[in-house]
C-alpha positions in Angstrom: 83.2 72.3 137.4 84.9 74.8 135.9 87.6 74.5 132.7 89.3 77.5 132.9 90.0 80.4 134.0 91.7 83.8 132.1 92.5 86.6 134.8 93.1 90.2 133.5 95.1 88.1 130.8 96.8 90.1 128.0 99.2 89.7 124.5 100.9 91.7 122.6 103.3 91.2 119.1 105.3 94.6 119.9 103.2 97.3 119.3 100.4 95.4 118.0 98.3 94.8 120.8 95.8 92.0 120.7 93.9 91.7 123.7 94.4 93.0 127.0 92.5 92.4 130.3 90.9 89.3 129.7 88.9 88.3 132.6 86.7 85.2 131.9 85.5 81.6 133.0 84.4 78.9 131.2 82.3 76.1 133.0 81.7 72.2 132.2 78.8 72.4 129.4 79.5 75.8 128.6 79.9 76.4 124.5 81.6 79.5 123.4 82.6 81.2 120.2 85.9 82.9 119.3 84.6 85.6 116.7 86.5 88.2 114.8 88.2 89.6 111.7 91.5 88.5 110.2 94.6 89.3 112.4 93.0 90.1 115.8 94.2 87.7 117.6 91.4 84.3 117.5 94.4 81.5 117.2 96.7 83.0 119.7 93.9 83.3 122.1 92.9 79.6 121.3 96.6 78.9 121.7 96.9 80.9 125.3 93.5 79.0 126.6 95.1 75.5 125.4 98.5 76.3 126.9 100.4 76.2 124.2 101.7 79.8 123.7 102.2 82.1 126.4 100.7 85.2 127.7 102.8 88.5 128.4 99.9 89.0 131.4 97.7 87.7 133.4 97.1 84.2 135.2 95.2 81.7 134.0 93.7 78.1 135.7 92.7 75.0 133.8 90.7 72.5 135.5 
């Protein structure tokens, strides 16, 4: 079953860019890791993937 879904998914603080083009899947029993210096971005993504911020880009699918 899958969880979610992140299609070509991308956020931006003006013209700091954090991620753009994310394009992954994550599947029941699947563990993952969100892994990166200060200030990249780590909590917004976790915040996107949750719902509770929103992307500038992208679509994204929780099952």
């Amino acid at each position: 079953m899958t969880i979610l879904v992140m299609e070509n998914v991308a956020k931006s603080y003006g013209e700091k860019v954090l991620f753009n083009n994310i394009n992954f899947s994550i599947e029941e029993g699947d563990k993952i890791g969100v892994v990166g210096v200060n200030g990249t971005g780590k909590s917004t993504f976790i915040k996107i993937a949750a719902g509770l911020e929103a992307a500038d880009e992208g679509r994204i699918t929780r099952g």
